[in-house]
N, C-alpha and C positions, 0 to 999 in steps of 0.2 A: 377238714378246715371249714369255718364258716365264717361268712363275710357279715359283721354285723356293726351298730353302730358304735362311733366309739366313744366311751363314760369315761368321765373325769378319773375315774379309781386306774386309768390306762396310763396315768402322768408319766410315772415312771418308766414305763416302759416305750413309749412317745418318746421322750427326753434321749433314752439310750439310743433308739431308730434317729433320730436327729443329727445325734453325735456324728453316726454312723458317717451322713453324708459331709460332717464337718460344721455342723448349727449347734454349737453348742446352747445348754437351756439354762435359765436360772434356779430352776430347780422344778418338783414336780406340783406345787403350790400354785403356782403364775402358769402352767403347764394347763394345769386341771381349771382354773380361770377361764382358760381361752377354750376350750375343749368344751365347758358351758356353754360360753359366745356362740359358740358355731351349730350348739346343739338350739339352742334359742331362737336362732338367723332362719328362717325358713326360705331364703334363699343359699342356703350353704350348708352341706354335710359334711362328717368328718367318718369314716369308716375303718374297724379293725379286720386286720386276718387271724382270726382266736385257732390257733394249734394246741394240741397236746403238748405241753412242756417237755414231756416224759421221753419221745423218739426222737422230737428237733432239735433238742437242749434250747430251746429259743426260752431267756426267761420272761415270766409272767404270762407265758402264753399266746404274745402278742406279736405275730412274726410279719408284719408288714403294717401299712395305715396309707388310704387315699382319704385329700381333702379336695373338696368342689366348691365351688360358689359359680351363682347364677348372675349375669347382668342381662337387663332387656338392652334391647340395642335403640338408637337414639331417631335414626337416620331410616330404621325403617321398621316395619312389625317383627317381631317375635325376639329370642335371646339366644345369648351364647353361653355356654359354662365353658370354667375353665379349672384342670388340674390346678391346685393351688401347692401343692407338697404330695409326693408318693413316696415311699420307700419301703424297701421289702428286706428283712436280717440279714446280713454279710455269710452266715451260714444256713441259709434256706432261700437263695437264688436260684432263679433257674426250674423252679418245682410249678411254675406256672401263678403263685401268689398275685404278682403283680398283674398279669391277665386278668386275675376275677376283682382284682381292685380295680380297676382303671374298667373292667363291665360294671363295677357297680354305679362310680362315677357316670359313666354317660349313661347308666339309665334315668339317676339321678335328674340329668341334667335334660332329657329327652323329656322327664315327666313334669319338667316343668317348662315345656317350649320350646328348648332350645335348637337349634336348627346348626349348630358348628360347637367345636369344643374346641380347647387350645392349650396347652402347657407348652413351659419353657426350661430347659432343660440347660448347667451348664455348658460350654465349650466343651472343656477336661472329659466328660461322663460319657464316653464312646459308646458303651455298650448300653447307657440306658438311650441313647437316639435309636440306635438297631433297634433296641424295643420298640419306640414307638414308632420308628417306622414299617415294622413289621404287622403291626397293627392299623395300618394304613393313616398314618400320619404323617403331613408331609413339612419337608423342609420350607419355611419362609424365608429365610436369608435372602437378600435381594430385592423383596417385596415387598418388604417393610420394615421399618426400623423401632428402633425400641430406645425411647430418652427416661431416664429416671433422675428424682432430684429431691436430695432428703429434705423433707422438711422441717426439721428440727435442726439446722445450720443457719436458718434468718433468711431475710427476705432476700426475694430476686435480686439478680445484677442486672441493673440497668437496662434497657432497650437502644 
């Protein structure tokens, strides 16, 4: 296996890992878009885990993908990164993938400052929290809360 970065020519096989967790994509054109973006951002990488098609049946080779981005913090010196999407093939879990994605990320993310990293993982996805916390992540619940709010619905409601 080798952890490398990951090239728009990965759309498809991106798109299919998406699926996976239930993200469906508009296709591998707008896939391959974003996959520039991030490659361009040098605050933000996107990395593949490139197998052997041949032993894993994984197609195009691509059996997993972590995305990172960096923010400096506001409030005091240095920055955080944060998982921004992981996912590793419904058939090649478990073989350690997601361990050298999620090292590649916080190297990423250490070589640009960062001092904490963070991902947010559904409710539902049991065994990817046991992941991270096996890797010494810990649970926030409690400590903090999390508000989102599309911006593409119109302006705010009132105060």
């Amino acid at each position: 296996m080798l952890i490398r970065a990951l090239r728009p020519a990965d759309a498809a096989a991106v798109d299919a890992l998406l699926a996976q967790l239930g993200y469906p994509q508009a296709g591998p054109a707008a896939t391959a878009e974003r996959i520039e973006a991030w490659t361009n951002d040098p605050s933000s990488a996107a990395y593949a885990a490139a197998v052997d098609p041949a032993p894993t049946g994984v197609p195009d080779g691509v059996a997993g993908l972590v995305a990172v981005h960096v923010c400096p913090y506001f409030e005091r010196p240095g920055a955080w990164g944060r998982i921004v999407a992981l996912v590793v093939s419904d058939t090649v879990r478990g073989n350690g993938i997601g361990t050298r994605l999620v090292e590649a990320a916080e190297a990423f993310a250490l070589e640009r400052g960062c001092v904490r990293i963070e991902v947010t993982s559904n409710d539902r996805r049991a065994g990817a929290h046991a992941f991270y916390r096996a890797r010494g992540y810990t649970v926030q619940t409690g400590h903090s809360s999390r508000f989102l709010r599309d911006l593409t619905t119109g302006p705010a409601a009132p105060r």
